[in-house]
C-alpha positions, -999 to +999 in steps of 0.1 A: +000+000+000+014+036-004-001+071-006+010+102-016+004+137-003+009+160+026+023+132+053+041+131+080+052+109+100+022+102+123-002+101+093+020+076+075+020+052+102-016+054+119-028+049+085-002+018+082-010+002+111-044+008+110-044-011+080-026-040+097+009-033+084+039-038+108+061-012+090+055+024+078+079+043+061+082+080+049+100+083+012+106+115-008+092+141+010+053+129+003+052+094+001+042+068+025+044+032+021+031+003+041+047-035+043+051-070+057+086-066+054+115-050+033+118-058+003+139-055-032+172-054-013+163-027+017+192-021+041+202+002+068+212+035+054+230+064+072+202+087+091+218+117+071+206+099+036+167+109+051+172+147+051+141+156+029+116+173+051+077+162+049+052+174+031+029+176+058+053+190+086+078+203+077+100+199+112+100+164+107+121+145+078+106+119+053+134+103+035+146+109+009+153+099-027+157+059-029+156+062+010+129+058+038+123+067+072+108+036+085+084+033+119+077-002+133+050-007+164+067-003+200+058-016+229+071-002+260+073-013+300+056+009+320 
């Protein structure tokens, strides 16, 4: 699933796990994409690589070209 638009980061992943997708991730500015898992060779890239800010707020950054800023659930102890 992907969307394109004004995202950010929230947006991109309530509508990915909403949707009952384990990963969200934040490409290009204004792309969101949802997934099982990665895919077509994905790897860990340097943090610096995502330095496109989003669409839909722009304090936050959504990738960037050929790169994603990815969100998985968390679960924390409290």
């Amino acid at each position: 699933m992907n969307t394109d638009g004004p995202v950010d980061i929230e947006s991109c992943t309530d509508a990915c796990f909403n949707a009952g997708y384990p990963l969200a991730g934040t490409e290009f500015a204004d792309q969101c994409f949802c997934g099982l898992d990665f895919s077509n060779g994905g790897a860990p890239a340097s943090p610096a690589d995502c330095d496109m800010p989003c669409v839909g707020n722009m304090s936050e950054f959504c990738g960037g070209p050929n790169r994603l800023n990815v969100s998985v659930p968390s679960c924390a102890v409290v």
